[in-house]
C-alpha positions, -999 to +999 in steps of 0.1 A: -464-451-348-475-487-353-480-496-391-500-521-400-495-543-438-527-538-465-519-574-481-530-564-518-509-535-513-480-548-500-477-510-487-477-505-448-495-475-431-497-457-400-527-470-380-537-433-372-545-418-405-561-382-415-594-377-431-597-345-449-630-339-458-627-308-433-599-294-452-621-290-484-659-282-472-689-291-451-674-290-418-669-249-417-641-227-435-607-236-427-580-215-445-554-228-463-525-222-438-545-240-411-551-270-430-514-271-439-506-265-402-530-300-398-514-319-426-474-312-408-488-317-370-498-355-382-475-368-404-447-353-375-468-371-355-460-402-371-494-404-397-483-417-433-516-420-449-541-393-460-573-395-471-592-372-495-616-369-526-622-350-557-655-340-546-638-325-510-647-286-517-647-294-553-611-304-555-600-276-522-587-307-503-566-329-532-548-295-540-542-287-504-529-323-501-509-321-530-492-287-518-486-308-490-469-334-511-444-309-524-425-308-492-434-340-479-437-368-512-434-401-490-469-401-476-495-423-489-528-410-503-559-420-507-583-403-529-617-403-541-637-403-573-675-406-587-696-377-567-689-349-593-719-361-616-753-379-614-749-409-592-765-433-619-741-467-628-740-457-664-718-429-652-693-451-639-673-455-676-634-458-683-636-427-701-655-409-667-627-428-647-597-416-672-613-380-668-613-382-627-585-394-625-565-368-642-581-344-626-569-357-594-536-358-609-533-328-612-550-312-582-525-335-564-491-329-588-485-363-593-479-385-622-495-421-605-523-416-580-518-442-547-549-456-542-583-445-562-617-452-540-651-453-553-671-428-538-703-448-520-711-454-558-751-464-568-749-504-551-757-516-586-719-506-594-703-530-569-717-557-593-703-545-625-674-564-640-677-537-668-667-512-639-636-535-624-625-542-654-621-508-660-605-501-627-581-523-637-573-508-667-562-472-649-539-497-629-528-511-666-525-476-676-503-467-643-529-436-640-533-453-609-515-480-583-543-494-569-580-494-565-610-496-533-638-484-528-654-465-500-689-480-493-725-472-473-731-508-462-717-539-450-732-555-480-719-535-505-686-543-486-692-582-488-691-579-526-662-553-532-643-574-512-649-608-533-635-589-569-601-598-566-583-564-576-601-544-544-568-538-525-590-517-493-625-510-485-635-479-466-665-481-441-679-468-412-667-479-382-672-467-345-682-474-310-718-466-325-717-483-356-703-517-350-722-540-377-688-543-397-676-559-369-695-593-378-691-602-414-671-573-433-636-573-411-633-611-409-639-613-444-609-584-457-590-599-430-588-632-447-589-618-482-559-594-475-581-561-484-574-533-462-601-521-441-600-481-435-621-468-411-641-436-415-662-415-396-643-427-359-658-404-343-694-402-356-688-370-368-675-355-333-698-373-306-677-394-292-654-369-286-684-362-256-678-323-259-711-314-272-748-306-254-784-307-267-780-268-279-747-272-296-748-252-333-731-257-362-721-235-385-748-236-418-720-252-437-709-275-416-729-309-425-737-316-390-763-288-395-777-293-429-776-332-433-790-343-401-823-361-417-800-371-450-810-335-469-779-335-491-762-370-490-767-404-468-775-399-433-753-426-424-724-400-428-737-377-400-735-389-366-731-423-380-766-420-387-779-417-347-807-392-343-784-364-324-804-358-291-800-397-288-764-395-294-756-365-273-769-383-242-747-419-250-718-399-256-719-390-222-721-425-211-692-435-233-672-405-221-677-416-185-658-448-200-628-432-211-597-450-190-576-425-167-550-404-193-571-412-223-602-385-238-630-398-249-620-391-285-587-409-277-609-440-268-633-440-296-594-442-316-583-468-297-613-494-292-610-490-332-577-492-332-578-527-315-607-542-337-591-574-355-589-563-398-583-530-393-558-512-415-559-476-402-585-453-389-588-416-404-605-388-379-605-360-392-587-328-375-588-289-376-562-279-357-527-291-352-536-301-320-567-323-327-541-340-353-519-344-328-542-361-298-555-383-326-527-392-335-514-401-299-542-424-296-520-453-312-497-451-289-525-453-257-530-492-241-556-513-250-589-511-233-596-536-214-625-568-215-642-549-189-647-517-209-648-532-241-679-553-228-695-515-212-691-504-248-707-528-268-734-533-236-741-490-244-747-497-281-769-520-276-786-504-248-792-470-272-780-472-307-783-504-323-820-503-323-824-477-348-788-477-368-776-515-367-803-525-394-795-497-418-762-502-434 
């Protein structure tokens, strides 16, 4: 699989990552065997970086990863830290930070985490040198190798991405949430910070397999978040109202090249965006790890359908998403 350089890593990855938020919570129960069964269908696929957070079932999906690990030690991970307590800034301490991290040490069995990200902290945080400078102290303290952040906006991006130590900013990026694409990639593109995308998919629409009457399980955050009950709205379906979504995923579907599924396509039109480092869907079974993986290796869409996509989100999502975040 194509790897692509993070510059203030120096650390190539695979531009097909995993997300495994699923593996932990809020997307249904997934035994442990089957997320295992995930994790070894995409790295033999050729993925090298995994991405995951303390908060992910309460620490489910770092020690599921770091089983993982055990067998396989050469992948890169990406974890998460700040959603276990109050999200108010004063939270955000080198002692709080010492404290998550070793945690995460340990759910993962390793002595230096990869890369720590912030997790969508309070926006007030992204302005704290008190905060970076203690960021760079876990890197001082080789708790850690490196530091990003994971953010809810393309602002909040902007100013992670001027503090000189932010080696990767995580954001949403998809055929129907395509803001990033003006300011926030050419700017961590010049800078060297790697740019991971999240949520490719917007949270399984684009993968055009579900109707008007689809249900979710009551754990899965597709049903219990839809209006932003538990976290930021932005994080399910992108933040498009779902009836609204359902019908443009058909129209993007119909859009998908000949060999390619619609999922495959979401992959790839990120896959080709200038800036960015590797793009994390998420997968439950070793075969959705596998066709996501696959999507690396697809051809590049072409003007013509890159210029259908971007005429459909216009058409019926930027109106009530592109203003948001």
């Amino acid at each position: 699989m194509e790897e692509r350089l993070i510059g203030r890593l120096n650390r190539r990855v695979s531009v097909v990552g995993l997300g495994t938020w699923q593996l932990g919570a809020d997307w249904g129960e997934v035994e442990e065997k089957d997320a295992l069964a995930v994790l070894e269908a995409a790295v033999a696929s050729g993925v090298t970086f995994l991405d995951t957070a303390d908060v992910y079932g309460d620490g489910r999906s770092e020690r599921v990863v770091g089983r993982f690990l055990r067998d396989d030690p050469g992948v890169f991970v990406a974890t998460k830290m700040g959603r276990r307590m109050p999200q108010v800034p004063e939270n955000y301490t080198l002692d709080h930070f010492r404290e998550w991290t070793d945690r995460s040490r340990a759910n993962l069995g390793v002595d230096r985490l990869d890369l720590v990200q912030l997790h969508c902290p309070p926006t007030a945080v992204y302005s704290s040198d008190a905060v970076f400078d203690a960021l760079d102290t876990l890197v001082a303290e080789e708790r850690i190798a490196a530091y990003g952040v994971s953010v809810e906006t393309c602002a909040e991006a902007l100013t992670a991405i001027a503090r000189p130590g932010t080696a990767t900013v995580q954001i949403i990026l998809n055929a129907f949430r395509r803001k990033p694409l003006e300011q926030v990639l050419p700017a961590a593109e010049a800078a060297g910070v790697g740019i991971i995308a999240r949520v490719p998919l917007a949270s399984g629409l684009l993968s055009g397999r579900y109707r008007h009457d689809t249900a979710f399980a009551p754990a899965d955050h597709r049903n219990f978040n839809r209006h932003g009950e538990a976290f930021d709205v932005g994080e399910t379906f992108s933040g498009v109202d779902y009836d609204t979504g359902v019908d443009a995923a058909q129209e993007f579907a119909a859009l998908a090249p000949s060999g390619a599924t619609p999922a495959q396509t979401a992959l790839r039109w990120i896959i080709q965006q200038p800036g960015v480092s590797t793009v994390i869907p998420g997968a439950r079974t070793p075969d959705q790890a596998r066709a996501n993986a696959s999507a690396a290796a697809l051809p590049a869409l072409s003007p013509g359908t890159l210029t259908e996509i971007a005429a459909l989100y216009d058409r019926r999502i930027r109106p009530s998403v592109h203003h948001r975040w």
